[in-house]
C-alpha positions in Angstrom: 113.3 70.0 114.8 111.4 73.7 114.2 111.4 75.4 110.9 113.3 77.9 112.9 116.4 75.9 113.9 117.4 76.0 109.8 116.4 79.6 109.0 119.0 81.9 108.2 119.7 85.3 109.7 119.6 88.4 108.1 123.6 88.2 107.6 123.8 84.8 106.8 121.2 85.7 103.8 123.1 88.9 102.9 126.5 86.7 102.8 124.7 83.6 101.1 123.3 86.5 98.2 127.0 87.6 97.8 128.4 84.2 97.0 125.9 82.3 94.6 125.9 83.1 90.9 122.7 82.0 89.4 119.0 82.6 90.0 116.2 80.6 89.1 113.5 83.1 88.1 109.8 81.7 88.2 106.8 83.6 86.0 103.8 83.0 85.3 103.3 81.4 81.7 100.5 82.1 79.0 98.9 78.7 80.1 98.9 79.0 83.1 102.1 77.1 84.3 105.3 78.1 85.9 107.7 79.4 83.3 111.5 78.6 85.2 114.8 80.6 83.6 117.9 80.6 84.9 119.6 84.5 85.2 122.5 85.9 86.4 122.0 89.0 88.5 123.2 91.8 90.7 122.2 92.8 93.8 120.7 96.1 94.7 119.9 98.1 98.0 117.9 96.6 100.3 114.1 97.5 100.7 112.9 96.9 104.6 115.7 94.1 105.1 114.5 92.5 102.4 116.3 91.6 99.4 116.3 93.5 95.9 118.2 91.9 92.9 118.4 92.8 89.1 118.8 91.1 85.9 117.7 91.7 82.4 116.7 89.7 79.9 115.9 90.0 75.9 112.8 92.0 75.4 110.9 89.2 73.2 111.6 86.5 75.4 108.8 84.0 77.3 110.1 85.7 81.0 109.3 89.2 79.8 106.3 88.7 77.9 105.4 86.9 81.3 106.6 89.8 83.6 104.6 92.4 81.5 101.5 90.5 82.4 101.6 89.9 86.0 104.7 91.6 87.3 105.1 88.7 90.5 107.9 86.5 90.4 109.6 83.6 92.6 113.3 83.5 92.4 114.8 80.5 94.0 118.9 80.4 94.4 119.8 76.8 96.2 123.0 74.5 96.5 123.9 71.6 98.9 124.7 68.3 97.3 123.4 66.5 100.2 120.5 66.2 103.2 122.9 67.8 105.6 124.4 70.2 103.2 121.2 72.0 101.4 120.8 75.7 101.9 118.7 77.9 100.0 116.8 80.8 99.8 112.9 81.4 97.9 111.8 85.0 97.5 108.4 85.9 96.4 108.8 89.0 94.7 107.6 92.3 92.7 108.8 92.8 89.2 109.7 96.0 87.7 110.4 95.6 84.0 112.8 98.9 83.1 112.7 99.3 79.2 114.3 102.5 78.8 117.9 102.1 77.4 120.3 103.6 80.2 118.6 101.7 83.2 118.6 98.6 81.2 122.4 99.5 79.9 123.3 99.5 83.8 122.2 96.6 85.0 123.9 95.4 81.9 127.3 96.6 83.2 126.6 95.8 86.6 126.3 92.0 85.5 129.6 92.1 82.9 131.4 93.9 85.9 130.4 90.7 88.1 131.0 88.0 85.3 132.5 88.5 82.3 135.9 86.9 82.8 138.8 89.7 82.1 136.8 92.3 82.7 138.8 94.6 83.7 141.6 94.2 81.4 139.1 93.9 78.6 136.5 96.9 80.2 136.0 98.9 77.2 135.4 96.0 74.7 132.7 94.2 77.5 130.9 97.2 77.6 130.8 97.9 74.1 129.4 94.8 73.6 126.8 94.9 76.4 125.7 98.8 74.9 124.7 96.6 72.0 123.0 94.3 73.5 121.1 97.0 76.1 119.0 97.8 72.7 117.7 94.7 72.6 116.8 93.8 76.3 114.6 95.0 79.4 116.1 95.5 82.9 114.3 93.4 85.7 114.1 94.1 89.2 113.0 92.1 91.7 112.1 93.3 94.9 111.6 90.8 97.7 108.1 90.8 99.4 108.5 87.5 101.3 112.2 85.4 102.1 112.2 81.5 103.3 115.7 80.7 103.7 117.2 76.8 104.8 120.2 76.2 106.2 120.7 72.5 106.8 124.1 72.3 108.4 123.0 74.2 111.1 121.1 70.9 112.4 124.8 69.5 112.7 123.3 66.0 111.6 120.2 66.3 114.1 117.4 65.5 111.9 
Protein backbone atom coordinates (compact mmCIF):
# COMPACT_ATOMS: atom_id res chain seq x y z
CA UNK A 1 0.00 0.00 0.00
CA UNK A 2 1.60 3.68 -1.14
CA UNK A 3 2.22 6.45 1.20
CA UNK A 4 -0.35 8.09 -1.07
CA UNK A 5 -3.37 5.83 -0.54
CA UNK A 6 -3.45 7.38 3.30
CA UNK A 7 -2.61 11.01 2.61
CA UNK A 8 -5.22 13.48 3.10
CA UNK A 9 -6.58 16.04 0.70
CA UNK A 10 -6.38 19.54 1.03
CA UNK A 11 -10.19 19.54 2.43
CA UNK A 12 -9.91 16.64 4.41
CA UNK A 13 -6.82 18.59 6.21
CA UNK A 14 -8.78 21.92 6.35
CA UNK A 15 -11.79 19.85 8.03
CA UNK A 16 -9.48 17.62 10.20
CA UNK A 17 -7.72 21.35 11.50
CA UNK A 18 -11.30 22.50 12.35
CA UNK A 19 -12.20 19.62 14.57
CA UNK A 20 -9.16 18.76 16.90
CA UNK A 21 -8.43 20.86 19.95
CA UNK A 22 -4.88 20.39 20.93
CA UNK A 23 -1.47 20.71 19.32
CA UNK A 24 1.64 19.27 20.19
CA UNK A 25 4.26 21.92 19.66
CA UNK A 26 7.91 20.65 19.22
CA UNK A 27 11.12 23.27 19.81
CA UNK A 28 14.31 22.96 19.99
CA UNK A 29 15.70 22.80 23.74
CA UNK A 30 18.93 24.41 25.24
CA UNK A 31 20.50 20.92 25.10
CA UNK A 32 19.83 20.11 22.32
CA UNK A 33 16.71 17.81 22.64
CA UNK A 34 13.10 18.13 21.58
CA UNK A 35 11.20 20.29 23.97
CA UNK A 36 7.23 18.79 23.37
CA UNK A 37 4.19 21.24 24.94
CA UNK A 38 0.80 20.73 24.42
CA UNK A 39 -1.24 24.25 23.22
CA UNK A 40 -4.45 25.15 22.27
CA UNK A 41 -4.61 27.28 19.12
CA UNK A 42 -6.60 29.05 16.38
CA UNK A 43 -6.31 28.85 13.01
CA UNK A 44 -5.32 31.60 10.69
CA UNK A 45 -5.43 32.29 6.83
CA UNK A 46 -3.79 30.02 4.80
CA UNK A 47 -0.34 30.78 3.19
CA UNK A 48 0.07 28.72 -0.34
CA UNK A 49 -2.53 25.99 0.79
CA UNK A 50 -0.64 25.46 3.54
CA UNK A 51 -1.66 25.72 7.05
CA UNK A 52 -1.06 28.76 9.54
CA UNK A 53 -2.15 28.36 13.27
CA UNK A 54 -1.59 30.62 16.43
CA UNK A 55 -1.19 30.12 20.03
CA UNK A 56 0.55 31.96 22.72
CA UNK A 57 2.24 31.10 25.49
CA UNK A 58 3.79 32.83 28.77
CA UNK A 59 6.77 34.88 27.89
CA UNK A 60 9.31 33.08 30.35
CA UNK A 61 8.43 29.76 29.57
CA UNK A 62 10.96 26.80 28.07
CA UNK A 63 8.75 26.96 24.35
CA UNK A 64 9.50 30.64 24.05
CA UNK A 65 12.88 30.97 25.28
CA UNK A 66 13.20 28.07 22.62
CA UNK A 67 11.34 29.88 19.78
CA UNK A 68 13.47 33.10 20.29
CA UNK A 69 16.48 31.01 19.46
CA UNK A 70 15.68 29.19 16.42
CA UNK A 71 12.17 30.24 15.36
CA UNK A 72 11.35 26.36 13.54
CA UNK A 73 8.87 24.33 15.11
CA UNK A 74 7.01 20.82 14.46
CA UNK A 75 3.47 20.79 15.56
CA UNK A 76 2.00 17.41 15.52
CA UNK A 77 -2.09 17.08 16.07
CA UNK A 78 -3.00 13.08 16.00
CA UNK A 79 -6.06 10.83 17.21
CA UNK A 80 -7.16 7.20 16.29
CA UNK A 81 -7.29 4.74 19.07
CA UNK A 82 -6.50 2.06 16.81
CA UNK A 83 -4.24 0.62 13.56
CA UNK A 84 -7.24 1.28 11.33
CA UNK A 85 -8.42 4.32 12.98
CA UNK A 86 -5.06 6.70 13.32
CA UNK A 87 -5.11 10.01 11.42
CA UNK A 88 -2.88 12.67 11.87
CA UNK A 89 -1.28 15.52 10.57
CA UNK A 90 2.92 16.80 11.25
CA UNK A 91 3.77 20.31 10.05
CA UNK A 92 7.21 21.51 9.94
CA UNK A 93 6.90 25.10 10.49
CA UNK A 94 8.21 28.83 10.84
CA UNK A 95 7.74 30.59 14.12
CA UNK A 96 6.84 34.13 14.60
CA UNK A 97 6.94 35.16 18.25
CA UNK A 98 4.53 38.45 18.41
CA UNK A 99 5.46 40.26 21.75
CA UNK A 100 3.68 43.43 21.33
CA UNK A 101 0.52 43.56 23.63
CA UNK A 102 -2.59 43.89 21.11
CA UNK A 103 -1.40 41.04 18.63
CA UNK A 104 -0.71 38.86 21.54
CA UNK A 105 -4.17 40.15 23.26
CA UNK A 106 -5.86 38.73 19.93
CA UNK A 107 -4.76 35.54 19.68
CA UNK A 108 -5.68 35.58 23.28
CA UNK A 109 -9.44 36.21 22.45
CA UNK A 110 -9.38 34.21 19.46
CA UNK A 111 -8.51 31.08 21.79
CA UNK A 112 -11.14 32.13 24.83
CA UNK A 113 -13.68 32.62 21.90
CA UNK A 114 -12.89 28.88 20.84
CA UNK A 115 -12.63 27.40 24.39
CA UNK A 116 -13.52 28.99 27.30
CA UNK A 117 -16.83 27.27 28.24
CA UNK A 118 -19.77 30.08 28.51
CA UNK A 119 -18.09 32.29 26.65
CA UNK A 120 -20.51 34.06 25.37
CA UNK A 121 -22.76 34.51 28.22
CA UNK A 122 -19.67 35.24 30.31
CA UNK A 123 -17.70 37.49 27.20
CA UNK A 124 -16.85 40.43 29.11
CA UNK A 125 -15.39 38.74 32.25
CA UNK A 126 -13.21 36.01 29.65
CA UNK A 127 -11.79 38.77 28.19
CA UNK A 128 -11.02 40.70 31.10
CA UNK A 129 -9.28 38.02 32.26
CA UNK A 130 -7.33 37.11 29.08
CA UNK A 131 -6.30 41.31 28.88
CA UNK A 132 -4.46 40.35 32.05
CA UNK A 133 -2.99 37.67 31.05
CA UNK A 134 -1.95 39.23 27.29
CA UNK A 135 0.79 41.21 29.62
CA UNK A 136 2.32 38.38 30.56
CA UNK A 137 2.55 36.18 27.30
CA UNK A 138 3.86 36.18 23.54
CA UNK A 139 1.66 35.35 20.60
CA UNK A 140 3.05 32.42 18.31
CA UNK A 141 2.43 31.81 14.85
CA UNK A 142 3.11 28.99 13.12
CA UNK A 143 3.28 29.01 9.55
CA UNK A 144 3.40 25.59 7.76
CA UNK A 145 6.37 24.98 5.42
CA UNK A 146 5.88 21.22 4.94
CA UNK A 147 2.36 18.93 5.81
CA UNK A 148 2.49 14.94 6.14
CA UNK A 149 -1.02 14.00 6.81
CA UNK A 150 -2.32 9.99 7.54
CA UNK A 151 -5.48 8.87 7.16
CA UNK A 152 -5.76 5.19 8.06
CA UNK A 153 -9.33 4.42 7.47
CA UNK A 154 -9.09 5.16 4.15
CA UNK A 155 -7.15 1.71 3.65
CA UNK A 156 -10.74 0.19 4.74
CA UNK A 157 -8.68 -2.66 6.59
CA UNK A 158 -6.23 -3.24 3.53
CA UNK A 159 -2.96 -3.18 5.21
Amino acid sequence: MSRDAVRMTPAEIDAYLTEQKVIQVASMGPRGRPHLAPLWFVRRQSQHDLPVLATWTFAKSQKALNLHRDPRATVLLEDGETYSALRGISMECDVTLLEDYEPTLQIGLALAERYAVGYEAERSVINAAFQAQARKRVGIVLTATRVASWDHSKLAGAY
